[in-house]
C-alpha positions as CSV (number, residue, x, y, z in Angstrom):
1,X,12.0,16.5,-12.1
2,X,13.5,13.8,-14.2
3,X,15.5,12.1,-11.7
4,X,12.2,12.0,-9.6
5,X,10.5,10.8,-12.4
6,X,13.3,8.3,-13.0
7,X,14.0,6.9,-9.5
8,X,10.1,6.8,-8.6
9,X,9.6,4.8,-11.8
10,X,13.0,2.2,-10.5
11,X,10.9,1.9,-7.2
12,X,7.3,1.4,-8.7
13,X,8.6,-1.9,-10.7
14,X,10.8,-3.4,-7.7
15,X,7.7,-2.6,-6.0
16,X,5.6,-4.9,-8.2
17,X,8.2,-7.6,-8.1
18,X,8.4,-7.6,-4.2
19,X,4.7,-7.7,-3.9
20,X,4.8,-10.2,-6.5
21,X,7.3,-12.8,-5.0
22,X,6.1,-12.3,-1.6
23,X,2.3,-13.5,-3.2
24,X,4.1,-16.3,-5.3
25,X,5.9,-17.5,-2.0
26,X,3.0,-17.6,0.2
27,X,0.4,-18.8,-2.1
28,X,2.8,-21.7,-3.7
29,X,4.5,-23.0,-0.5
30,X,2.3,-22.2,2.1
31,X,-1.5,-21.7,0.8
32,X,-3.3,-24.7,2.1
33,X,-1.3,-26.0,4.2
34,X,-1.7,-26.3,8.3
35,X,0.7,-23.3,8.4
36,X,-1.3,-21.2,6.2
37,X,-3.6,-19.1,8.6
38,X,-1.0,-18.4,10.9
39,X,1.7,-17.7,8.1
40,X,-0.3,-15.4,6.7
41,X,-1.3,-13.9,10.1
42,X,2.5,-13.2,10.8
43,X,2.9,-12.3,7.1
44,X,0.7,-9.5,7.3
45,X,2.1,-8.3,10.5
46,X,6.0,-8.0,9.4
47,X,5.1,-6.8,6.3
48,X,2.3,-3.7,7.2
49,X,2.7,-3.0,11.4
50,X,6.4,-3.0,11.8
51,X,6.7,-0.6,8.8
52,X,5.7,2.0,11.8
53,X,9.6,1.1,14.3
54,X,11.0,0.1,10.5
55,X,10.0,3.9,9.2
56,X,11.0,5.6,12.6
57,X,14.7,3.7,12.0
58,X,14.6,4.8,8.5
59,X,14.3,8.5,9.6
60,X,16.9,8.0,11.6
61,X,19.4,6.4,9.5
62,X,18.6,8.4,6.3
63,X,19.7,5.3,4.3
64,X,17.0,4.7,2.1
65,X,17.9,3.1,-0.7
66,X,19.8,0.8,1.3
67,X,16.7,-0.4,3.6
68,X,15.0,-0.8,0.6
69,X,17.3,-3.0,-1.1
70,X,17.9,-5.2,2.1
71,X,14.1,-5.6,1.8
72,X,14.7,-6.7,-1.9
73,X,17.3,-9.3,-0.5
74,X,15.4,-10.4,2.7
75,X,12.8,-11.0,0.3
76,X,15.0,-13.4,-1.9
77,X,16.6,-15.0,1.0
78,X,12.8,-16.1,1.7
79,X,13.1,-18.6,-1.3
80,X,16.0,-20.5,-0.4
81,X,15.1,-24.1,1.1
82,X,15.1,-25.3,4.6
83,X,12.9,-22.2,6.0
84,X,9.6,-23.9,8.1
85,X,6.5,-22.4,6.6
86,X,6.5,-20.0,9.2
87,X,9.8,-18.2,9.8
88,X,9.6,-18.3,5.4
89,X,6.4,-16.1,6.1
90,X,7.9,-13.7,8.4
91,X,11.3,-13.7,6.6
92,X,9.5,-12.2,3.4
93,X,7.4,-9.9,5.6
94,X,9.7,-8.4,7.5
95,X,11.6,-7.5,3.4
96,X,8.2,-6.1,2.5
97,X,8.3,-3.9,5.1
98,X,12.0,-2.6,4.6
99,X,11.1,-2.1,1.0
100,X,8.3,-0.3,1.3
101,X,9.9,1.9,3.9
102,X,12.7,2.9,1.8
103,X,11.2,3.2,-1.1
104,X,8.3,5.3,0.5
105,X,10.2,7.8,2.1
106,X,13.0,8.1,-1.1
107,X,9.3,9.2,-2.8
108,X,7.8,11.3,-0.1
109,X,10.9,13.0,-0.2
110,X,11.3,13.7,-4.3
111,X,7.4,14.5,-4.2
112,X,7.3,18.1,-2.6
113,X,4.1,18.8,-1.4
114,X,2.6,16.9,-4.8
115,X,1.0,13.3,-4.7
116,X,1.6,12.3,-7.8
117,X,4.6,10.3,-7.6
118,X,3.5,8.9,-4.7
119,X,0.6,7.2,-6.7
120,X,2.5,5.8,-9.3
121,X,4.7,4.0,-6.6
122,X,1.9,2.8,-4.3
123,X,-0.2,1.3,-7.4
124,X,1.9,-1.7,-8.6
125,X,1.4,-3.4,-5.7
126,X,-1.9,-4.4,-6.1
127,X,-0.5,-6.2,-9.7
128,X,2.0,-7.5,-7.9
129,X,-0.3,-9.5,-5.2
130,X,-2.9,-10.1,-8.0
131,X,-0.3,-12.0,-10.3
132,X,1.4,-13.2,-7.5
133,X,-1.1,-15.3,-5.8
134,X,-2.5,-16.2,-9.0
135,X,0.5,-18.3,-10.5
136,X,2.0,-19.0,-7.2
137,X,-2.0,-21.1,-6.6
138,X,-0.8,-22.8,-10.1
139,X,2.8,-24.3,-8.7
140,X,6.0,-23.2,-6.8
141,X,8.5,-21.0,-8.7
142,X,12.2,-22.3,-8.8
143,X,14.3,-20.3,-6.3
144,X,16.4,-19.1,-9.3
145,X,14.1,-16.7,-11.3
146,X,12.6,-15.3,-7.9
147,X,16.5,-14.6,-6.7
148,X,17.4,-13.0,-9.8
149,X,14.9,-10.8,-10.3
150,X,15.0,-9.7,-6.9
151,X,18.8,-9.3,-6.9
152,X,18.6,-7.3,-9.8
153,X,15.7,-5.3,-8.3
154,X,18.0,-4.0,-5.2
155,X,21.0,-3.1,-7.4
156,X,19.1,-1.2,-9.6
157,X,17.7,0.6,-6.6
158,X,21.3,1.0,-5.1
159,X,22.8,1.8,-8.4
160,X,19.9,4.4,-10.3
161,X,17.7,6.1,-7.5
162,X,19.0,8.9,-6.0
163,X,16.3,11.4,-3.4
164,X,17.1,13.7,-1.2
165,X,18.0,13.8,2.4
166,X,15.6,12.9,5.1
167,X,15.0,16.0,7.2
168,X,16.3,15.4,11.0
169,X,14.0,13.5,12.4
170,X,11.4,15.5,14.8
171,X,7.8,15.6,16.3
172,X,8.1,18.8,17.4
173,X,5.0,21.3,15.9
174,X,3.2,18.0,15.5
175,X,1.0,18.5,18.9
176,X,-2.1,19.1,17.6
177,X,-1.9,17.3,14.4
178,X,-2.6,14.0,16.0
179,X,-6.3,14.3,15.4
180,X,-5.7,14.4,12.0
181,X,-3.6,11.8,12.1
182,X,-6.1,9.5,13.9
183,X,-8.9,10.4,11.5
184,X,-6.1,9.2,8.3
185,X,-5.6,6.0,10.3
186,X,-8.6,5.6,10.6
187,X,-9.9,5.8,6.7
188,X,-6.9,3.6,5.6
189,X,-8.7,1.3,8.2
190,X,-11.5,1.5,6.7
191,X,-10.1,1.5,2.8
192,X,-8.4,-1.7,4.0
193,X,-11.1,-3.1,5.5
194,X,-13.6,-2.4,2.6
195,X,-10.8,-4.8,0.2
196,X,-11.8,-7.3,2.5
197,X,-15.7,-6.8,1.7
198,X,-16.1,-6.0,-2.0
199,X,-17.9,-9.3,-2.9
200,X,-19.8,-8.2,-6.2
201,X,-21.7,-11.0,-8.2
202,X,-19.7,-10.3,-11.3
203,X,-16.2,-10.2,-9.7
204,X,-15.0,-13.4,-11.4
205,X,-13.4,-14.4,-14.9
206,X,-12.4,-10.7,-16.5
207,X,-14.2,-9.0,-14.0
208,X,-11.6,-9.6,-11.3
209,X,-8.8,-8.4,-13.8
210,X,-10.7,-5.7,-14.4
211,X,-11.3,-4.9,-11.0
212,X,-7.2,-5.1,-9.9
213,X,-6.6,-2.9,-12.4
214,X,-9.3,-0.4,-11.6
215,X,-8.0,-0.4,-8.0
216,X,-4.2,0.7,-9.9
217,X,-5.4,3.0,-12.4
218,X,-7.6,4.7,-9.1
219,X,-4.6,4.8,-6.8
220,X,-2.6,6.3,-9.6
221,X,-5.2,8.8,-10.6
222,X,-5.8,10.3,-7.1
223,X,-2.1,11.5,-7.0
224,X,-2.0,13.5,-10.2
225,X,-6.0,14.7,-10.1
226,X,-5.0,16.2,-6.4
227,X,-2.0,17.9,-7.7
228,X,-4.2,19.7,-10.6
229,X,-8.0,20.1,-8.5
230,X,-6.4,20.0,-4.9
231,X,-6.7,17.4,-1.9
232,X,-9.8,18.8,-0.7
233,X,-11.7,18.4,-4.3
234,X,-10.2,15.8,-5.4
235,X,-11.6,13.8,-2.1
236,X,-15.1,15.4,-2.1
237,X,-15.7,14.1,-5.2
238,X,-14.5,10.8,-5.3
239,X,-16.0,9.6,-2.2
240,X,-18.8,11.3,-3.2
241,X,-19.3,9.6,-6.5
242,X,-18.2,6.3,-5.5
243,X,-21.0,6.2,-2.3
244,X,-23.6,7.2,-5.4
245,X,-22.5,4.3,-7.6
246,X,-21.8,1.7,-4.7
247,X,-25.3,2.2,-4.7
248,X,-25.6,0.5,-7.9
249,X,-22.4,-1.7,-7.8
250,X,-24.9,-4.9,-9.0
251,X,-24.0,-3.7,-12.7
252,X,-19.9,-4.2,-13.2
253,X,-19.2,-1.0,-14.6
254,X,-20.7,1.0,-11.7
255,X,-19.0,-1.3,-9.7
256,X,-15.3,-1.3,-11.4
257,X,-15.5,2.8,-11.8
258,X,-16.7,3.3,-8.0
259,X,-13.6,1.0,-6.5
260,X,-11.3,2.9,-9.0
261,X,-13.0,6.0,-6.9
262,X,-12.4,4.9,-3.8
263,X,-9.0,4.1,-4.2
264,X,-8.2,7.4,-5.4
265,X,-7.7,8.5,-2.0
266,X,-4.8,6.7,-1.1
267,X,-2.1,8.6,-2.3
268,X,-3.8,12.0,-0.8
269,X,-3.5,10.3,2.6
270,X,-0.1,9.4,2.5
271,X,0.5,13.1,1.2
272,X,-1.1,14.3,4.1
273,X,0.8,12.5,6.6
274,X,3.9,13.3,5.5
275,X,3.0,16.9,5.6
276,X,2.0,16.4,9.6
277,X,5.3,14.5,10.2
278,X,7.6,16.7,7.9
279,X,10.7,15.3,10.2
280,X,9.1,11.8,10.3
281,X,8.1,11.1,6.9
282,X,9.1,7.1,7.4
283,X,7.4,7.1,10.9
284,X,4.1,8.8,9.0
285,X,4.1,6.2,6.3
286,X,4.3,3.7,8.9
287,X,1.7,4.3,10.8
288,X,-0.8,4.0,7.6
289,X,0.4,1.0,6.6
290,X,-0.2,-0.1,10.5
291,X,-3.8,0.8,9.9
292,X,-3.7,-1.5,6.5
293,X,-2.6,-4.4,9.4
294,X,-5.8,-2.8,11.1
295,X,-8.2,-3.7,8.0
296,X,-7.0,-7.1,7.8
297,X,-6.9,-7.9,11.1
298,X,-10.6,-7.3,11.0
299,X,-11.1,-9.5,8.1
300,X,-8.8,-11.9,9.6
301,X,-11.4,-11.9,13.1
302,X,-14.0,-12.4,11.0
303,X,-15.8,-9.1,11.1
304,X,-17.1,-9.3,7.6
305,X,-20.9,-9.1,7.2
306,X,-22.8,-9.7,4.1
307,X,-21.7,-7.0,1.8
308,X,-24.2,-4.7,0.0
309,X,-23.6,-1.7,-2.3
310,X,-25.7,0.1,0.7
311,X,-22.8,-0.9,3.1
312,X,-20.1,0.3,0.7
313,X,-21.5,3.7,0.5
314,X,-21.7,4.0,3.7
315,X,-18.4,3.3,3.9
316,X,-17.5,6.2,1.2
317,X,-19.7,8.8,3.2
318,X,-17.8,8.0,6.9
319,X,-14.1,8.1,4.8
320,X,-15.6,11.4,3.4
321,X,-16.6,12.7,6.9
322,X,-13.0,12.1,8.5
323,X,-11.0,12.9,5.3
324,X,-12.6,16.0,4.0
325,X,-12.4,17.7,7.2
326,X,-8.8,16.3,7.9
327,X,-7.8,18.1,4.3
328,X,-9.1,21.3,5.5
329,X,-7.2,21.7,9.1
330,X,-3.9,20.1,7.4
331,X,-4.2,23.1,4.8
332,X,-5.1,25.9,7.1
């Protein structure tokens, strides 16, 4: 338990500091620029579809710590001049990607059937692209501090976290598992595309602070409460309670506590893929972080009405309808 404790905790911070330089990178180079809607187009791409081929390689290999360190490094590389906006996008994208994938499946693979640890690595992330777009709107970072940190970041990874072997990679038993499958794609869709939406009146000054770290503590949260209540629970009840106080998400604290509730789900999907690709656990986290690409590509279309705390809870009860029964068949 303590080296799973200690390598998911290695993982969790390089995974803030990869989300953070690849925020810092696009929004102090690129942001506003003529490149910007198509660098962060391709960004997106590198960094959440091709985790599915990158996870399916990973499985394969059964080199993870090594895939997530070249991430760390690719990531780096990203800083150095003479890279167009562009290829700079893709460069650090396409490190995301390994990062996550190595890092994912090293923690799918410590976790056991729990979902804990999988929520303490997934949560930094959204510090990381808070912080990072934050100060990288307020200058560019020197290529030195970004390197460092991230060169550091991959030998610690190499040098401290240790998981067990992948299983041989295999589909086979998975047959009938693919509806479950499409209904987690689909509520990662859906989680994504909600990110997109949230556009509360108070969600400025503290507020958005507040509401980052409510999206953490949430993510966080839903591993270890599903480990003590159970998948199926834990969901029912915090879709259920954030569609009741989407409802009234006018007043900030309804608002704050009902994203920290619908974020809670997050690490209970992952869990759950895994558990229908036991020989493909990088191919499984893949393909959710393909349907994170789905939720932006949405936003990125333009398919973002007016939102309304009526909207959001309807968003809560249609995650509930495909999760809830999704938890049941996996466990049966």
């Amino acid at each position: 338990m303590a080296r799973a404790v200690w390598t998911t905790s290695v993982y969790s911070v390089c995974h803030f500091l990869v989300d953070f330089f690849c925020a810092y990178l696009l929004f102090g180079r690129v942001y506003g620029g003529a490149a910007w809607v198509t660098g962060m187009l391709l960004y997106n791409f590198c960094a959440f579809a091709l985790q599915m081929p990158f996870g399916l390689l990973a499985d394969r290999l059964d080199k993870n710590r090594i895939v997530a360190a070249a991430g760390c490094a690719l990531v780096a590389s990203a800083y150095f001049p003479g890279f167009a906006p562009v290829p700079m996008c893709m460069t650090a994208g396409v490190g995301n990607a390994l990062f996550h994938v190595g890092g994912g499946v090293d923690v799918l693979n410590l976790s056991g059937k729990k979902a804990g640890l999988l929520g303490v690595f997934i949560s930094p992330g959204a510090f990381g692209i808070f912080f990072g777009a934050a100060l990288g709107k307020a200058g560019a970072l020197p290529v030195l501090p970004a390197v460092l940190c991230l060169a550091s970041g991959a030998a610690a990874i190499l040098l401290l976290c240790k998981a067990p072997r992948n299983e041989p990679i295999s589909f086979e038993g998975t047959g009938k598992l693919w509806a479950i499958a499409l209904c987690l794609f689909l509520v990662v869709v859906i989680r994504s595309y909600a990110g997109f939406l949230f556009a509360f009146p108070w969600k400025t000054g503290p507020w958005a602070t507040v509401l980052v770290c409510s999206v953490v503590l949430g993510k966080t949260a839903g591993g270890f409460l599903s480990d003590q209540f159970g998948l199926r629970r834990t969901v029912a009840a915090s879709l259920g309670l954030a569609a009741l106080l989407f409802l009234f998400s006018d007043s900030a604290v309804c608002g704050v506590t009902a994203v920290l509730l619908f974020n809670m789900t997050m690490p209970v999907t992952l869990r759950l893929a895994a558990d229908v690709f036991p020989g493909a656990k990088g191919f499984s986290f893949g393909l959710l972080t393909f349907a994170l690409f789905g939720g932006f590509a949405c936003a990125w279309l333009g398919l973002i009405p007016r939102g309304s705390g009526g909207y959001y809870a309807a968003l809560s009860v249609l995650s509930a309808a495909l999760l809830v029964p999704s938890v049941h068949r996996a466990e049966v």
